[in-house]
N, C-alpha and C positions, 0 to 999 in steps of 0.2 A: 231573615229580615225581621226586622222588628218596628213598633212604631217609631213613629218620631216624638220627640221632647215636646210635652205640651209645657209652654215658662208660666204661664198665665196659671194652668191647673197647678202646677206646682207652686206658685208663689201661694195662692191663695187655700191649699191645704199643709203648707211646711211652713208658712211665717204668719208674721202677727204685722203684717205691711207692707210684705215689700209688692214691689209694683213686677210687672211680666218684664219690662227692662233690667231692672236689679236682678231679678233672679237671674235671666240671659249672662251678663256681663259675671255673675258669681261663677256659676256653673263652667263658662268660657275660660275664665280663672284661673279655677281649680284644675280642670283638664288641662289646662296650658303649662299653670307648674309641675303635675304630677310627669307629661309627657317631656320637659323639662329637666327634667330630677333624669327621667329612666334613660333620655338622650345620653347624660353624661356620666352613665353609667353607677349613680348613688343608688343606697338603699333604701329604699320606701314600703312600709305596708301602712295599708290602709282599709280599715272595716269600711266596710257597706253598710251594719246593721243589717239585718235581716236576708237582703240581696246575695254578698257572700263579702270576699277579702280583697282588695288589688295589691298586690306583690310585686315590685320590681329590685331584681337584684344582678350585676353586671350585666345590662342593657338586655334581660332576659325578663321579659314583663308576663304575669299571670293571673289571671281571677281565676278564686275558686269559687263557683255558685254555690250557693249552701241551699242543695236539694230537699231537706228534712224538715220536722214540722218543727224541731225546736227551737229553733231561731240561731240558732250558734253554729258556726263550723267546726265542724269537725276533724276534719282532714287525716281521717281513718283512725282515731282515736279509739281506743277500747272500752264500748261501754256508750257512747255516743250513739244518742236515735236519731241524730239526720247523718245524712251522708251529703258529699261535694263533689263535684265536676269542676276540673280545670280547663281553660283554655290558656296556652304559652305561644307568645310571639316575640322574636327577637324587635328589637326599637333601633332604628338607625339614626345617626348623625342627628340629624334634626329634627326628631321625637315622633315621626311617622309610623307604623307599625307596618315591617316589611312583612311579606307573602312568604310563610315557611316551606 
């Protein structure tokens, strides 16, 4: 378990305005298309920046944390000082993530 989404901290350290509703309805958004995208089985990656990678590829969805102090994933690369953990979960029909 993890926290929950503070919108308000996040608005007011990642923009230069927006209010705790904008960020909400962004954030909602984006999760909506990405879960969208992997529903209907397209290809998506998508960095994190620092956090790690989100990967969906035939409705087979993946983050790799980017473990390391470098800020980059790596994803076993040779020579690469952080290293990454995946989590995969299949994405059904309507962009839920089923119980592997």
């Amino acid at each position: 378990p993890g926290d929950e989404m503070n919108y308000y901290q996040l608005a007011i350290a990642h923009s230069d305005g927006l209010s705790k509703d904008q960020c909400f309805v962004a954030v909602r958004g984006l999760l909506s298309s990405l879960a969208h995208a992997a529903s209907e089985g397209r290809e998506v990656c998508v960095s994190f920046g620092l956090a790690g990678t989100f990967v969906a590829v035939e409705r087979l969805v993946t983050f790799s944390f980017d473990c390391g102090a470098s800020g980059v994933v790596t994803r076993g690369s040779k020579g690469g000082r952080g290293r990454s953990r995946s989590l995969s979960r299949p994405v059904c029909d309507y962009g839920a993530v089923e119980d592997a």
